[in-house]
C-alpha positions in Angstrom: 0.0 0.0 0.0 1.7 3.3 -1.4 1.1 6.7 0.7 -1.3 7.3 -1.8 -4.1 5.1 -1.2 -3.7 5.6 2.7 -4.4 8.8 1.8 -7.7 8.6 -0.2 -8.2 5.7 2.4 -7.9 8.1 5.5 -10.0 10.7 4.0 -13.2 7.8 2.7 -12.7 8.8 -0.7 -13.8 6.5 -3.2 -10.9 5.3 -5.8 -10.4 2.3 -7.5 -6.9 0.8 -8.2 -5.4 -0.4 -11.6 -2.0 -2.2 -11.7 -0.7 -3.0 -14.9 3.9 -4.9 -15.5 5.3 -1.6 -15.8 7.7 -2.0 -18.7 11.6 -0.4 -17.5 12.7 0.8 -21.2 9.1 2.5 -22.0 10.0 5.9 -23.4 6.9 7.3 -21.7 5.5 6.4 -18.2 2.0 8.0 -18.7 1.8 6.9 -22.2 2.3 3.3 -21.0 -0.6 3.9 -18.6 -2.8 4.5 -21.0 -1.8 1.5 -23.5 -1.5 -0.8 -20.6 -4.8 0.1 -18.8 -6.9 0.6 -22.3 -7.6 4.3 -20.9 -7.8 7.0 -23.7 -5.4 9.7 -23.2 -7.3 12.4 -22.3 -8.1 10.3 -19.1 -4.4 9.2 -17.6 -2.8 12.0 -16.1 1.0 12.5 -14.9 1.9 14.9 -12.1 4.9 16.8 -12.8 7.1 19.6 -10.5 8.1 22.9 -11.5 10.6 25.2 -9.3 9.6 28.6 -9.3 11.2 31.6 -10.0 14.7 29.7 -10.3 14.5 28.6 -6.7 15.4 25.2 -6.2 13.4 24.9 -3.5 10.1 26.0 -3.3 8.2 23.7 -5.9 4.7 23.3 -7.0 3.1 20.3 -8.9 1.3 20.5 -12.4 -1.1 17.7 -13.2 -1.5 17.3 -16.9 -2.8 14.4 -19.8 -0.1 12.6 -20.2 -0.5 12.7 -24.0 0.3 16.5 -23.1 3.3 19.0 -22.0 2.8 21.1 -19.2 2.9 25.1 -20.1 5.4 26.8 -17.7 4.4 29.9 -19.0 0.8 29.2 -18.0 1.9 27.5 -15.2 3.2 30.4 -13.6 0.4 32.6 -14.5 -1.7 30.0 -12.3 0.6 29.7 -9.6 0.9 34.3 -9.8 4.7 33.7 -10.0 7.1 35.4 -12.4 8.4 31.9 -14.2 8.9 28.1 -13.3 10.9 25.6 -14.8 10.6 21.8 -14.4 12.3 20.8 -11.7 15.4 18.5 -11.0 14.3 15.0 -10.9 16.0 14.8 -7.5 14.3 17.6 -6.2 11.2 15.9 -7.1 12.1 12.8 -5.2 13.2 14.4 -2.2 10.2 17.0 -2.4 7.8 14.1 -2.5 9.1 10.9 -1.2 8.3 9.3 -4.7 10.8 8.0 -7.6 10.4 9.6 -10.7 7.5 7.9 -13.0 5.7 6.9 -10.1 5.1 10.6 -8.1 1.8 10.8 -7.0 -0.3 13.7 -6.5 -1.4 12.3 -2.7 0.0 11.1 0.1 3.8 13.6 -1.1 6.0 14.1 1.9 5.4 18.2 2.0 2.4 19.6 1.2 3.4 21.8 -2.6 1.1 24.3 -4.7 -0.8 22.5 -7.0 -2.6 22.8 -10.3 -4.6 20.0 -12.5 -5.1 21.0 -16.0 -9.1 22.2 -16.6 -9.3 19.5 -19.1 -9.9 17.2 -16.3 -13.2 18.4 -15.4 -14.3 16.9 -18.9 -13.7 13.7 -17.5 -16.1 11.6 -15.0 -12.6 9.8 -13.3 -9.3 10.2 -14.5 -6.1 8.4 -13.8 -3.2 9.4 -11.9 -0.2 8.3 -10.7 -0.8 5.7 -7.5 2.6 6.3 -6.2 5.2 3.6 -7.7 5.6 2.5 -11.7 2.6 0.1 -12.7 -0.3 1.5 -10.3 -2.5 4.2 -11.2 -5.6 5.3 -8.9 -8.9 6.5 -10.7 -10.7 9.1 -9.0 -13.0 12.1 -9.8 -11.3 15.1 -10.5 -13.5 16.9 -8.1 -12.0 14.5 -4.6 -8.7 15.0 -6.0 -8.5 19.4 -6.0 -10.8 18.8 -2.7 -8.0 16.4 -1.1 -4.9 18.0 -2.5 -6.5 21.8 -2.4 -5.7 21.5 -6.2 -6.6 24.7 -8.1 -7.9 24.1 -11.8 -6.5 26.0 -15.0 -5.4 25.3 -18.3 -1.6 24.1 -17.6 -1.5 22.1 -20.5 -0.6 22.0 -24.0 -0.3 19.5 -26.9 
């Protein structure tokens, strides 16, 4: 059990859990998802970090379709902050208690800024990132702001 599901555990959130043999040479983690669990695209979402205004160490988390890139510029705009830039995959790790390819949204060691792309409210469930490669949790967009404090806006481009 990954940090993650305690979470949504603790909190009587309903989720559901899809494991799928998480491939080591797949070019694309979130892309994999979505092949391996039959999920369109528009459903899987990956969470990435961004460290604002060239400061290591404050970091916030975008949460974007994983067929998509995240926008820094728009990013920023959502978070009010000058810039961003993606952060260092160590940073990421340390930041969240996760290995890259497997950092979930929930259950993260501190507490970060976050933002889920508004494409998400399309979507009945979507699919993130259940805390390790090969497990994704599926959960309404709606539990997932209201657990993380997640802000919606469009973070995301193609």
């Amino acid at each position: 059990m990954t940090p993650a599901i305690k979470t949504l555990e603790r909190a009587r959130i309903a989720f559901s859990v899809h494991e799928y043999d998480h491939d080591p040479s797949a070019p694309a983690y979130g892309l994999e998802a979505a092949e391996k669990l039959g999920r369109p695209v528009e459903q899987v979402f990956k969470t990435l970090l961004v460290a604002l205004e060239g400061d290591a160490k404050r970091l916030a988390v975008g949460i974007v379709p994983v067929a998509g890139q995240l926008d820094l510029k728009a990013m920023a705009s959502a978070l009010k902050v000058k810039k961003v830039s993606m952060a260092q995959p160590a940073d990421a790790e340390r930041a969240t208690g996760y290995i890259v390819g497997g950092i979930s949204p929930l259950g993260q060691k501190k507490r970060l800024p976050m933002v889920l792309d508004a494409s998400a409210a399309a979507q009945q469930t979507i699919l993130i990132s259940g805390g390790r490669r090969g497990l994704d949790i599926e959960l309404s967009p709606v539990d997932l702001c209201r657990i993380t404090g997640a802000q919606q806006a469009a973070v995301a481009r193609s």
